[in-house]
C-alpha atoms as an extended CHARMM CRD file, in Angstrom:
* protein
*
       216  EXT
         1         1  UNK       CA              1.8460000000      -44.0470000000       16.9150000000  PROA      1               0.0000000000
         2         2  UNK       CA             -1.8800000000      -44.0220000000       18.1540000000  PROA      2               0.0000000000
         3         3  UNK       CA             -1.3880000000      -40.6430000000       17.6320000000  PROA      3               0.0000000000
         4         4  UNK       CA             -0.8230000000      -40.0490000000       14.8630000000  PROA      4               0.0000000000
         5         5  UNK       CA             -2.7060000000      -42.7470000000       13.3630000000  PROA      5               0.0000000000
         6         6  UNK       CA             -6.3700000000      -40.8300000000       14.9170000000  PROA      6               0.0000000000
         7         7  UNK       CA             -4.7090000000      -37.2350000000       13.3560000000  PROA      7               0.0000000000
         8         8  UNK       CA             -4.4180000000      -39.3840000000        9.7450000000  PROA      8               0.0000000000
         9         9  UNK       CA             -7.9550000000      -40.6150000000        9.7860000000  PROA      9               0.0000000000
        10        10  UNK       CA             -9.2690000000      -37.3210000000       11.2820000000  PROA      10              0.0000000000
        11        11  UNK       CA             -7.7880000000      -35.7810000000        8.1870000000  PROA      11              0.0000000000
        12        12  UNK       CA             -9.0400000000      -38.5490000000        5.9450000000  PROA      12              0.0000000000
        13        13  UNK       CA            -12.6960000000      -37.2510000000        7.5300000000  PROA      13              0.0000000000
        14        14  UNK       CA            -12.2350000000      -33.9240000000        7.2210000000  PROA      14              0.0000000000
        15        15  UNK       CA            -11.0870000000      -33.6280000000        3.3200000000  PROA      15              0.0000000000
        16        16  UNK       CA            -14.0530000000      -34.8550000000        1.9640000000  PROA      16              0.0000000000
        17        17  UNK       CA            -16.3310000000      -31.9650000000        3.8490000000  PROA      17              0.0000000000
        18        18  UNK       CA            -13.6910000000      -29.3990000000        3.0260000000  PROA      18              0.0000000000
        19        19  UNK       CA            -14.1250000000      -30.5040000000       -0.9360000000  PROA      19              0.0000000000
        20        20  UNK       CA            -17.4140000000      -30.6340000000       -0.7160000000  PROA      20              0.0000000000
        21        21  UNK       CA            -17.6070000000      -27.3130000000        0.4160000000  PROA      21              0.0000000000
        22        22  UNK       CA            -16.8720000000      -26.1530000000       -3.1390000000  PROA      22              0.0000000000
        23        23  UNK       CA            -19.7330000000      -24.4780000000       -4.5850000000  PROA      23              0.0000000000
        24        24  UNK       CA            -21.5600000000      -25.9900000000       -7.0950000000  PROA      24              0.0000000000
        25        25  UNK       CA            -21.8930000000      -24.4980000000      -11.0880000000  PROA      25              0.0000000000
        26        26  UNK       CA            -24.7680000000      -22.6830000000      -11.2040000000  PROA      26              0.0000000000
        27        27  UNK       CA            -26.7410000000      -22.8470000000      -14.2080000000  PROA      27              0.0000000000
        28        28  UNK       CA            -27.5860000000      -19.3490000000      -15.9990000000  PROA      28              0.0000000000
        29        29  UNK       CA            -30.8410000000      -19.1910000000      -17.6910000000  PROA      29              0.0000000000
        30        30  UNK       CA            -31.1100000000      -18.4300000000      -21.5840000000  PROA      30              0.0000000000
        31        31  UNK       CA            -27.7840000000      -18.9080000000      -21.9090000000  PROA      31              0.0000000000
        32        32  UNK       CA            -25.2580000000      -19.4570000000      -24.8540000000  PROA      32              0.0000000000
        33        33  UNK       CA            -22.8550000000      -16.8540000000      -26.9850000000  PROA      33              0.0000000000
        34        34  UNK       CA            -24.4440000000      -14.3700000000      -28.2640000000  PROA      34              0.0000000000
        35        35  UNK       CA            -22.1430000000      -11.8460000000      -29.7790000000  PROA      35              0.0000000000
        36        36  UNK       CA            -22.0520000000      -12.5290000000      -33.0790000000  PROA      36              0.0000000000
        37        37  UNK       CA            -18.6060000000      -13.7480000000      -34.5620000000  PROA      37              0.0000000000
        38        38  UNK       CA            -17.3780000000      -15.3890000000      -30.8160000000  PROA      38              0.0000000000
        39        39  UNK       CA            -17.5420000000      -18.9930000000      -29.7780000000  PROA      39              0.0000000000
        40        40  UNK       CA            -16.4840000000      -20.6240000000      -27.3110000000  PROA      40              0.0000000000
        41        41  UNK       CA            -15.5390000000      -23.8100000000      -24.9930000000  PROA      41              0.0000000000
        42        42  UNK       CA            -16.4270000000      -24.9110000000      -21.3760000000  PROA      42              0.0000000000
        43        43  UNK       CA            -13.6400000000      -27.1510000000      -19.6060000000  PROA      43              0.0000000000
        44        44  UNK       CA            -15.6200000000      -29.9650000000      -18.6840000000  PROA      44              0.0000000000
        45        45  UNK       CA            -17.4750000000      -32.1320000000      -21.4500000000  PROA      45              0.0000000000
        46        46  UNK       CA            -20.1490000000      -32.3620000000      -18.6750000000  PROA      46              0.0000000000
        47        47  UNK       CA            -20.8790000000      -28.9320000000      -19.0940000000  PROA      47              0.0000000000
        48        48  UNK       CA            -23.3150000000      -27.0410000000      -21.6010000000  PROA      48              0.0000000000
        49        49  UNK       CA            -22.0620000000      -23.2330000000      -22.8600000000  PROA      49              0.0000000000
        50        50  UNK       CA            -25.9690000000      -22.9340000000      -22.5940000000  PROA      50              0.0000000000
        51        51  UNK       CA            -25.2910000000      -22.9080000000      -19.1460000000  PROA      51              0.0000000000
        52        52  UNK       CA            -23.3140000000      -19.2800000000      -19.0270000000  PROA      52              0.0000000000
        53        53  UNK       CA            -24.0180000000      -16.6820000000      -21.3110000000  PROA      53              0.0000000000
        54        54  UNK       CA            -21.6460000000      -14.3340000000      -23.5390000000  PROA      54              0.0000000000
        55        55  UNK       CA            -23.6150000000      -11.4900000000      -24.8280000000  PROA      55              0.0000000000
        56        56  UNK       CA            -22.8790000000       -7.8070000000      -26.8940000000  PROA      56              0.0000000000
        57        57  UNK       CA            -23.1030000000       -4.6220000000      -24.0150000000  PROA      57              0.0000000000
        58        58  UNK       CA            -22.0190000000       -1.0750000000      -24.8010000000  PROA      58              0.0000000000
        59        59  UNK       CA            -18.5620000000       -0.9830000000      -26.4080000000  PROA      59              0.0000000000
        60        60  UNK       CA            -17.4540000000       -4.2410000000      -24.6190000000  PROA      60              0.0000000000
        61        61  UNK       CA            -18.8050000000       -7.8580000000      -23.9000000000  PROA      61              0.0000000000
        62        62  UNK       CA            -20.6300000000       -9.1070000000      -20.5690000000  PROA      62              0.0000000000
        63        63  UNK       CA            -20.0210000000      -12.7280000000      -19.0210000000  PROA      63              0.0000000000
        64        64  UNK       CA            -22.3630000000      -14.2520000000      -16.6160000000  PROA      64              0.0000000000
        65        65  UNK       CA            -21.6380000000      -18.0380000000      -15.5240000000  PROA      65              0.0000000000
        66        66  UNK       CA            -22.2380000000      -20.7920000000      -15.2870000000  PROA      66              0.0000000000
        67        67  UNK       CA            -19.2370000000      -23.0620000000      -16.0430000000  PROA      67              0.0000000000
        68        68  UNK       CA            -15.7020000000      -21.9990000000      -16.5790000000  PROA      68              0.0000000000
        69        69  UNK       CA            -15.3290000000      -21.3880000000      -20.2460000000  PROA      69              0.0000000000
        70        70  UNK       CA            -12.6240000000      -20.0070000000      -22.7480000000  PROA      70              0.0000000000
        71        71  UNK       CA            -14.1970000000      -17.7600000000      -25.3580000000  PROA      71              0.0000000000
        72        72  UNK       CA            -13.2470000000      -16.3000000000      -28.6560000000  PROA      72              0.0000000000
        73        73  UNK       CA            -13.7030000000      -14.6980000000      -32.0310000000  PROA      73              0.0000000000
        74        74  UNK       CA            -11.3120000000      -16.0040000000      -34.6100000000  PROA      74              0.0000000000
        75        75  UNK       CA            -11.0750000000      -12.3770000000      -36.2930000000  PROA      75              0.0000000000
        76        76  UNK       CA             -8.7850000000      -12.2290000000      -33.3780000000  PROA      76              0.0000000000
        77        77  UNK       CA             -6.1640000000      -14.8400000000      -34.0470000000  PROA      77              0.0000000000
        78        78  UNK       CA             -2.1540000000      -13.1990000000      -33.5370000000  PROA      78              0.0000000000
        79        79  UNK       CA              1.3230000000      -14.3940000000      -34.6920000000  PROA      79              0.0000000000
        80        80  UNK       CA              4.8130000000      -12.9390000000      -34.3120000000  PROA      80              0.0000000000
        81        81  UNK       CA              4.8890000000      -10.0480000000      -32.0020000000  PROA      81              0.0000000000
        82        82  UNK       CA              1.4430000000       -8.5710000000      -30.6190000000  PROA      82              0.0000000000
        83        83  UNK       CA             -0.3650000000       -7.2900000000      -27.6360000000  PROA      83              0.0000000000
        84        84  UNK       CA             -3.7160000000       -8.7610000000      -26.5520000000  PROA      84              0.0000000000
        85        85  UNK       CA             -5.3670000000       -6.5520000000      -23.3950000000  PROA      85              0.0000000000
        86        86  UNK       CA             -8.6940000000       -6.5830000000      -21.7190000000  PROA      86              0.0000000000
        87        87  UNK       CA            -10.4510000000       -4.2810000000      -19.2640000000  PROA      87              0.0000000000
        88        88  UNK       CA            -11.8390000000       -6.5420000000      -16.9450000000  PROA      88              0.0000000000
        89        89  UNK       CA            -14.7840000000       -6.0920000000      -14.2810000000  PROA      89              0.0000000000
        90        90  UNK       CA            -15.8420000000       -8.5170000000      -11.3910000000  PROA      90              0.0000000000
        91        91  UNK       CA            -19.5630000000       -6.9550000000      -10.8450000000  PROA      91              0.0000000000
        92        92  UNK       CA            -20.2090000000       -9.3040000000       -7.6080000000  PROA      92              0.0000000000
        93        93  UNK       CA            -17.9570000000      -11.5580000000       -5.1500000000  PROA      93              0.0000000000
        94        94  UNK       CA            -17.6960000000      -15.0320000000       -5.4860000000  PROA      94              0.0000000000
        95        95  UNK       CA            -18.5110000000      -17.8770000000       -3.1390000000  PROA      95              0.0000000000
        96        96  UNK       CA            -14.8030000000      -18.9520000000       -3.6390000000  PROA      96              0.0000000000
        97        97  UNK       CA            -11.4050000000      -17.7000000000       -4.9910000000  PROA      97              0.0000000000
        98        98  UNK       CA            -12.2540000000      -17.7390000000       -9.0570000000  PROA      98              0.0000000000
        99        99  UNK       CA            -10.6640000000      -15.8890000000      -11.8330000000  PROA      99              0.0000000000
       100       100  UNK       CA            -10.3960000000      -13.9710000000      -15.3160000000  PROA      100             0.0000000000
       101       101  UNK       CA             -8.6680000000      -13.1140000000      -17.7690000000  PROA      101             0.0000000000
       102       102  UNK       CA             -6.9330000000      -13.4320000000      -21.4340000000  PROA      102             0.0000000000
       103       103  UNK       CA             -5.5500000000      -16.1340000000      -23.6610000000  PROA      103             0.0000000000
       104       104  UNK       CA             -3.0230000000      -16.3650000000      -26.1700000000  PROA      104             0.0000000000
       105       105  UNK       CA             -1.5830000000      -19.0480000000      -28.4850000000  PROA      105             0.0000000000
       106       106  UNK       CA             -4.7410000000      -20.6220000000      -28.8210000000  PROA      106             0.0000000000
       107       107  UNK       CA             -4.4650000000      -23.5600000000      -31.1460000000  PROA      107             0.0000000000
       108       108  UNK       CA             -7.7360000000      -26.3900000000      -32.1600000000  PROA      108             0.0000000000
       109       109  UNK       CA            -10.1330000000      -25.1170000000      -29.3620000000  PROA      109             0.0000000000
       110       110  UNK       CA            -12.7330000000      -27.1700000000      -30.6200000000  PROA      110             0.0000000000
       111       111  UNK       CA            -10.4930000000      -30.5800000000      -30.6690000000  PROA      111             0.0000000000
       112       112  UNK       CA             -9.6470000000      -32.7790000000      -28.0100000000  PROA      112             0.0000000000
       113       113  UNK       CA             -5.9330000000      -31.8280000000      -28.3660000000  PROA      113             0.0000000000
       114       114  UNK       CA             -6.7610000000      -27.6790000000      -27.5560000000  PROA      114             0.0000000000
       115       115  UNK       CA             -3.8500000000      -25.5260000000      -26.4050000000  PROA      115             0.0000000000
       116       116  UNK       CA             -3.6470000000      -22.1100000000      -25.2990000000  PROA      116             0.0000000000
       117       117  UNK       CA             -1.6800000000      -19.7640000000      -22.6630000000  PROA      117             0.0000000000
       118       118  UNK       CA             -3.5550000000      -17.9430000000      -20.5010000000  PROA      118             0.0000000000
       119       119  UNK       CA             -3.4490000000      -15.5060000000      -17.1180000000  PROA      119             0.0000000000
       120       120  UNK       CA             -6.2570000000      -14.6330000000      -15.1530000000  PROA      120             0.0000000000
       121       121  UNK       CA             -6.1060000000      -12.3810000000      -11.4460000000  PROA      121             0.0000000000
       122       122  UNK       CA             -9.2250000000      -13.0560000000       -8.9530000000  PROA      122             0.0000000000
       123       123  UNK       CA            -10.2010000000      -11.1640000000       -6.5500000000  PROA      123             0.0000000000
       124       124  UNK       CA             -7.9070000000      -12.2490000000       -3.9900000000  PROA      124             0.0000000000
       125       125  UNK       CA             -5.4560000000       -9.5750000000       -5.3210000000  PROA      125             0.0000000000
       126       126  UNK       CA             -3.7170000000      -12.8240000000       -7.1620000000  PROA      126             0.0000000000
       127       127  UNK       CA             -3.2730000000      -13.8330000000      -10.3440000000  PROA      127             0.0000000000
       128       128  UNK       CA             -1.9410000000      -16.7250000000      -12.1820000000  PROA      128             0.0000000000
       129       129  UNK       CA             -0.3690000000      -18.2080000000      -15.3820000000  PROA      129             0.0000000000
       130       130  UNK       CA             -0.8660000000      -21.7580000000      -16.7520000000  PROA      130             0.0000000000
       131       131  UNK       CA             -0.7740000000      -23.8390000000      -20.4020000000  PROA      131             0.0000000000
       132       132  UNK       CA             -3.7990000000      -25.5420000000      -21.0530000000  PROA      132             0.0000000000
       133       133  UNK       CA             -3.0080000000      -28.5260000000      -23.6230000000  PROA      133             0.0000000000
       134       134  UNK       CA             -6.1150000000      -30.6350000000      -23.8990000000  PROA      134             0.0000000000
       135       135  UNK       CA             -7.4880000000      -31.9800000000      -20.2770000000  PROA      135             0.0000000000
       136       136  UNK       CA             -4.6180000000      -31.2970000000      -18.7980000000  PROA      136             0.0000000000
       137       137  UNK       CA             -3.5450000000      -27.3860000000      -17.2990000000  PROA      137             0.0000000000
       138       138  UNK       CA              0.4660000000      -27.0760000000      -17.0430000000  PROA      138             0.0000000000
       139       139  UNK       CA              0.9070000000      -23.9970000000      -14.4350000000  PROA      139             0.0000000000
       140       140  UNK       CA              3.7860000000      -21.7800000000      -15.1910000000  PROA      140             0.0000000000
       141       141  UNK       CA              3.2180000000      -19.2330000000      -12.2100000000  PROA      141             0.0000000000
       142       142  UNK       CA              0.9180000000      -20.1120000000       -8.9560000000  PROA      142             0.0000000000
       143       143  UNK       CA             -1.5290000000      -18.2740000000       -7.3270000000  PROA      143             0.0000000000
       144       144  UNK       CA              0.8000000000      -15.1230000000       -6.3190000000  PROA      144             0.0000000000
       145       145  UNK       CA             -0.3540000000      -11.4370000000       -4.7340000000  PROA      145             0.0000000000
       146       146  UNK       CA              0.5280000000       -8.4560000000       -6.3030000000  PROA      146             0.0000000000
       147       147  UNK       CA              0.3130000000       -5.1600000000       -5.5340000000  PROA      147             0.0000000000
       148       148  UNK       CA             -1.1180000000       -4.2940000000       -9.4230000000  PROA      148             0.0000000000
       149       149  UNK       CA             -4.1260000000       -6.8590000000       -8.7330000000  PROA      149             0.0000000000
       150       150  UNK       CA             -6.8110000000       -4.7460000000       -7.9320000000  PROA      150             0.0000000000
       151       151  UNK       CA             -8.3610000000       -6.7190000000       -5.3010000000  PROA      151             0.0000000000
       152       152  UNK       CA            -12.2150000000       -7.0470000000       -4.8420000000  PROA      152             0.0000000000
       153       153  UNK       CA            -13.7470000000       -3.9670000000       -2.8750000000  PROA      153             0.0000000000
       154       154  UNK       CA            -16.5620000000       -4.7830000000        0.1590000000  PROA      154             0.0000000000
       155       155  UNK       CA            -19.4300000000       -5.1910000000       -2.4460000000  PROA      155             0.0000000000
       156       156  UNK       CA            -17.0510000000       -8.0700000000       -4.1940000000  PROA      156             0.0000000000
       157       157  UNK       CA            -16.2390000000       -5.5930000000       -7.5760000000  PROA      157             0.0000000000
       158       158  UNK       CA            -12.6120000000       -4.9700000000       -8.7640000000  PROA      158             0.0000000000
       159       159  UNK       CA            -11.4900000000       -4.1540000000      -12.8230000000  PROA      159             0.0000000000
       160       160  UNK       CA             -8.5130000000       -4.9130000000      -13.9890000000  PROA      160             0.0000000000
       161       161  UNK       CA             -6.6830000000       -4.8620000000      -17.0860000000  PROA      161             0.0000000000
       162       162  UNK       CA             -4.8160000000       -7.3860000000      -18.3620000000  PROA      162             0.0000000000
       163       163  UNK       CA             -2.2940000000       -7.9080000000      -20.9270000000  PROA      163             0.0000000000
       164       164  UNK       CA             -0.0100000000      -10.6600000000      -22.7000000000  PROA      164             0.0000000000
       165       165  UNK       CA              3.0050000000       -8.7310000000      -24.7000000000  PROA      165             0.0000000000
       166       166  UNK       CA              4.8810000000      -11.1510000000      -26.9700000000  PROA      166             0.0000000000
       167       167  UNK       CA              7.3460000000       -9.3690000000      -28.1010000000  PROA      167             0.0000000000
       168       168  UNK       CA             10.7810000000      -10.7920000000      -30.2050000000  PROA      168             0.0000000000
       169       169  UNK       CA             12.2200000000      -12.6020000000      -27.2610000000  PROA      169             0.0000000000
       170       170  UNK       CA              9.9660000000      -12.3680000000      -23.8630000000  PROA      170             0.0000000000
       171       171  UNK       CA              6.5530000000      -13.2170000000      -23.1550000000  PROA      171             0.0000000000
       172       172  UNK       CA              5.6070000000      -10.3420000000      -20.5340000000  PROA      172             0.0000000000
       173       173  UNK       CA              2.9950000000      -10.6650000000      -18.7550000000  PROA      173             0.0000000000
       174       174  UNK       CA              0.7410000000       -6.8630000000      -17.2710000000  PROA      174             0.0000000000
       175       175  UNK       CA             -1.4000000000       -6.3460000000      -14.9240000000  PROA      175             0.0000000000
       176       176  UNK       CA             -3.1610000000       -2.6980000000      -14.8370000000  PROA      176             0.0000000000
       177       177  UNK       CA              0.5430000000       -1.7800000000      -16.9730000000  PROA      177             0.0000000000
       178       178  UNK       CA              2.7220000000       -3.0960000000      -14.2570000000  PROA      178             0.0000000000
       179       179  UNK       CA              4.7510000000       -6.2470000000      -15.2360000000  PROA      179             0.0000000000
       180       180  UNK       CA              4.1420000000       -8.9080000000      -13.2410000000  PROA      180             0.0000000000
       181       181  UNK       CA              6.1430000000      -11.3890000000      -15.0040000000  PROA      181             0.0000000000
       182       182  UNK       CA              8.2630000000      -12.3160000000      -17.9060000000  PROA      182             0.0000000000
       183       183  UNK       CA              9.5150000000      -15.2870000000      -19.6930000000  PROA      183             0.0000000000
       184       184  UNK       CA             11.3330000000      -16.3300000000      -22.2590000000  PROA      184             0.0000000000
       185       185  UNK       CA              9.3410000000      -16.8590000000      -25.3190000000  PROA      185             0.0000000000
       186       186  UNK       CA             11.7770000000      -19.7670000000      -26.4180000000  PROA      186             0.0000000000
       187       187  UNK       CA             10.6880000000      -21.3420000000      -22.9580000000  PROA      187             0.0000000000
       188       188  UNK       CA              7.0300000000      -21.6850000000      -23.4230000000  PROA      188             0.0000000000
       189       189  UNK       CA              5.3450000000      -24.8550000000      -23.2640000000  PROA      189             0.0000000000
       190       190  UNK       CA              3.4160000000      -24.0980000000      -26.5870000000  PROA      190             0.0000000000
       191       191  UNK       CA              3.7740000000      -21.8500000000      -29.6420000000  PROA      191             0.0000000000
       192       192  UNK       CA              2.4450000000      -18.2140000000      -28.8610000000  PROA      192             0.0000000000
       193       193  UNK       CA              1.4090000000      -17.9330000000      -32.4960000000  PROA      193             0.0000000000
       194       194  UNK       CA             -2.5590000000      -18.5730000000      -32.6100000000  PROA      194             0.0000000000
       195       195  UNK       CA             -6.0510000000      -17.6920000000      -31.6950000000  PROA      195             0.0000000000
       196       196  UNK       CA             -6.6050000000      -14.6580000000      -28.6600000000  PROA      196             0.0000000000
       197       197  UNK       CA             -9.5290000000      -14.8150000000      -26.0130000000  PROA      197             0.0000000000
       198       198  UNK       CA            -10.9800000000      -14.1920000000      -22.6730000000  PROA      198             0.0000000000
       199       199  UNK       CA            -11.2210000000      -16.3310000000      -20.3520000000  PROA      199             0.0000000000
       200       200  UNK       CA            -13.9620000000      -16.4690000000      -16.9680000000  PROA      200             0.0000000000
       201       201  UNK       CA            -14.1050000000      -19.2460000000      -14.3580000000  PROA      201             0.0000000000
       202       202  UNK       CA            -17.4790000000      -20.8340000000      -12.7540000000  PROA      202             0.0000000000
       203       203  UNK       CA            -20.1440000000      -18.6600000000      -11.1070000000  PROA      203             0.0000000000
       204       204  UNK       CA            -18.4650000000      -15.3240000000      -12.2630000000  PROA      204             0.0000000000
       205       205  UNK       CA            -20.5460000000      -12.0770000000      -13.6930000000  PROA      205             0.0000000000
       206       206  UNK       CA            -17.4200000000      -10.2930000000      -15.1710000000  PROA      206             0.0000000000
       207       207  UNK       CA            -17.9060000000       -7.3810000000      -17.3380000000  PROA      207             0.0000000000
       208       208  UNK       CA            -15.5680000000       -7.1070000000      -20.2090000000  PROA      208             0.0000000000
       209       209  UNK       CA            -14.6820000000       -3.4720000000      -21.0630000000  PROA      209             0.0000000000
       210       210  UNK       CA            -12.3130000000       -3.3160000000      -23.6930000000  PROA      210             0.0000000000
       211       211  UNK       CA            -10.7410000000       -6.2370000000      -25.5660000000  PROA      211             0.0000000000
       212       212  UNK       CA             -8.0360000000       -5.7720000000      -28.1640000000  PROA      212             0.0000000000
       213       213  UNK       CA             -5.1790000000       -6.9930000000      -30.2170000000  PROA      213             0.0000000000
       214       214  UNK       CA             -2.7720000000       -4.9100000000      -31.3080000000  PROA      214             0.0000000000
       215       215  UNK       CA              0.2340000000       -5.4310000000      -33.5790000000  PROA      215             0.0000000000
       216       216  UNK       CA              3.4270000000       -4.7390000000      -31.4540000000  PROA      216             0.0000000000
């Protein structure tokens, strides 16, 4: 019992190191969205979008952060059966496992009550798929490796592409055109119909290639 009881309160030592371990937000200088027509949300009210930046590069879009943040036009909002798909760059490794990616179904992303689908792949080689619906994040698939997730190369840069095809029936879900999941469309936790984005976790610089949405 003595046992077990000094293994407990080891552990009980030893969490709050390993969480603190986490690397802080950094801060980007200058920062804010500045493509013209895009806005966009960090997750935590403590946060400033001043903090990343969002700015216009060549034919695409590059994100430095700064704090994890959902970002969109509303020129690209979708409904009934559509393709959104992004070309997506991690330029430098992380401290820690974070991710980016796309959004779909996006519904009153300024309000308290937002909602929106999204998958994301780090460079892990993993991706995953959650809901989002206000504070809250509902995760449909966990962190899972796949063969089509380009994983991060020895200077800490991968691209991907990623795609959400909402078709009739099925949500399917694409990483670099390989399926990598698929669900029912009837099954998802929120309406599909709504406002498309990119998404990019903290202290990410993520180059955004290509963004579209296309009318299936």
């Amino acid at each position: 019992m003595k046992r077990v009881t000094h293994c407990l309160t080891a552990l009980a030592l030893a969490l709050p190191l390993a969480l603190g371990a986490q690397d802080a937000t950094k801060k980007v200088a200058d920062g804010g969205v500045k493509a013209s027509g895009w806005q966009a949300r960090v997750d935590r009210a403590s946060d400033k979008i001043e903090e990343a930046t969002f700015v216009s590069m060549g034919s695409g879009f590059h994100v430095t952060s700064g704090p994890a943040a959902i970002y969109w036009n509303p020129a690209n909002a979708a409904k009934g059966t559509y393709t959104v798909k992004a070309s997506l760059t991690q330029t430098k490794a992380p401290e820690h496992r974070e991710a980016y990616g796309i959004f779909v179904g996006g519904d009153d992303l300024t309000d308290a009550s937002q909602s929106y689908l999204y998958m994301v792949v780090a460079g892990t080689g993993e991706f995953t798929i959650k809901h989002r619906a206000g504070a809250q994040t509902h995760t449909l698939v966990d962190w899972t490796k796949n063969a089509a997730v380009k994983a991060a190369d020895a200077s800490g840069k991968a691209t991907n592409e990623v795609a959400i095809e909402v078709g009739a029936s099925d949500v399917r879900f694409l990483v670099n055109g390989t399926e990598v999941h698929k669900a029912p469309k009837s099954g998802m936790l929120s309406a599909v119909d709504g406002q498309a984005g990119l998404r990019v976790n903290h202290n990410l610089d993520v180059h955004v290639g290509s963004f579209s949405v296309t009318k299936m």
